[in-house]
N, C-alpha and C positions, 0 to 999 in steps of 0.2 A: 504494500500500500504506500509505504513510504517513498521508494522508489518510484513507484508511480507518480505523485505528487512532484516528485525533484522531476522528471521527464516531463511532467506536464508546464514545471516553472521556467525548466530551460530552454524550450522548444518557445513557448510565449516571450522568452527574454529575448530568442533570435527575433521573432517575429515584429517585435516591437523594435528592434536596431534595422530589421528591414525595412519597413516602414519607414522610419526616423529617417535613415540614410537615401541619400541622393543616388546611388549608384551602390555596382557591387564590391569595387575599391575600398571607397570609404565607411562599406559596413565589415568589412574586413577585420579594417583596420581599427573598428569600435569593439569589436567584438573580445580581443583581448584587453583592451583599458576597462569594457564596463565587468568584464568574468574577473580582473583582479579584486577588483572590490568586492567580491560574491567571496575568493578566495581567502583572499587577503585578515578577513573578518572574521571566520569561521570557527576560529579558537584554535586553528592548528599553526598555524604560520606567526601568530603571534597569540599567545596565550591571553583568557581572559583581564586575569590581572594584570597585563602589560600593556594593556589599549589605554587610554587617554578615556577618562570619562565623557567624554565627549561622543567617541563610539561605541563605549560602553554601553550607553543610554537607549543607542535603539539598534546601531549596524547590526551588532554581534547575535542581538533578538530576533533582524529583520532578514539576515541570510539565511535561507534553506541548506544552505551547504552544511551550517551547522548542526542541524535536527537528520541530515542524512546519515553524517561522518557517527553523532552521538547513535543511533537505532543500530549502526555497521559495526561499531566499538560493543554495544553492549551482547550483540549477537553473537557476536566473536568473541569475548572473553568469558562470556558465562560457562562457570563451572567447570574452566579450565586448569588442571595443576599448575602451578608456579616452581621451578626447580630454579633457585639463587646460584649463581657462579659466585666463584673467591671471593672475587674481588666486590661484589657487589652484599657481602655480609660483616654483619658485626661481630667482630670477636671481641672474649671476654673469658676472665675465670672465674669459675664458681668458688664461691667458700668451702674451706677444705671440708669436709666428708658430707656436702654435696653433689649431686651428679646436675647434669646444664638443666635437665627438666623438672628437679625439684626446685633448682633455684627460680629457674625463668620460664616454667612451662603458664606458670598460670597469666605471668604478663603477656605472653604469646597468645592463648588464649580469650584473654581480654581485646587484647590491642588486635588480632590477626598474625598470620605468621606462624612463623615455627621457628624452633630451638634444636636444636643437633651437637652431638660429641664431633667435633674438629680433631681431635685427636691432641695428643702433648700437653694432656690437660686443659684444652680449650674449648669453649661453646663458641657457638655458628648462631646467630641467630639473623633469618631473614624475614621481611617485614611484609611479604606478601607468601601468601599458599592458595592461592586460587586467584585468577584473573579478576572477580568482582570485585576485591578488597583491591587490587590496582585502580579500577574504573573507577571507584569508590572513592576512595583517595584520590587520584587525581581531579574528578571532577567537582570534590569541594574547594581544589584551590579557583575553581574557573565558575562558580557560581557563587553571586552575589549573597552576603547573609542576609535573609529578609526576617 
């Protein structure tokens, strides 16, 4: 459905630049100036928090491109494992005659995530275990507190 809605905006967006334009040059040549702004706004290219209130206020509301990318993101990461590389985890030692998930399983749990034996006496802990607590997360940096 969604999809559909984005083909039926984009196909109207030509329609109206063809119209608008004198010839097929210069709708052309419109067609990437007025799609960056469809772009540009979406929350991908520059994150909510990063726009200038200014476009904050309606662009980032008023692109479809945004309500597509969010329906494509939440499609795709639902209910997917999350497996953390090295470099992307926090290490840490537990207090001696704890093991990482009596110290930090319940923060884990709380927060999202999970905790693991790193080995050499060390916890692993990664801040996502499923693709929703990513979406989740990120999408409260890009939505306004109302």
């Amino acid at each position: 459905m969604l999809l559909m809605l984005f083909e039926c905006y984009y196909v109207g967006f030509g329609q109206f630049i063809a119209a608008f334009a004198p010839n097929e040059l210069f709708a052309s040549l419109l067609v990437p100036s007025f799609f960056t702004f469809v772009v540009a706004f979406c929350g991908v290219v520059v994150p909510y928090v990063a726009l200038p209130h200014f476009w904050q206020s309606w662009m980032y509301w008023l692109t479809p491109f945004h309500y597509l990318l969010e329906g494509f993101l939440g499609v795709a990461t639902h209910n997917i494992p999350i497996d953390c590389v090295e470099r992307e985890e926090a290490r840490f030692s537990p207090p001696p005659g704890q093991t990482c998930e009596q110290y930090a399983g319940s923060y884990a749990k709380q927060s999202g995530g999970y905790v693991r034996e790193a080995g050499n006496g060390l916890c692993a802990f990664c801040q996502y275990s499923v693709g929703d607590e990513f979406v989740s997360d990120e999408y409260s940096n890009f939505i306004p507190n109302t």
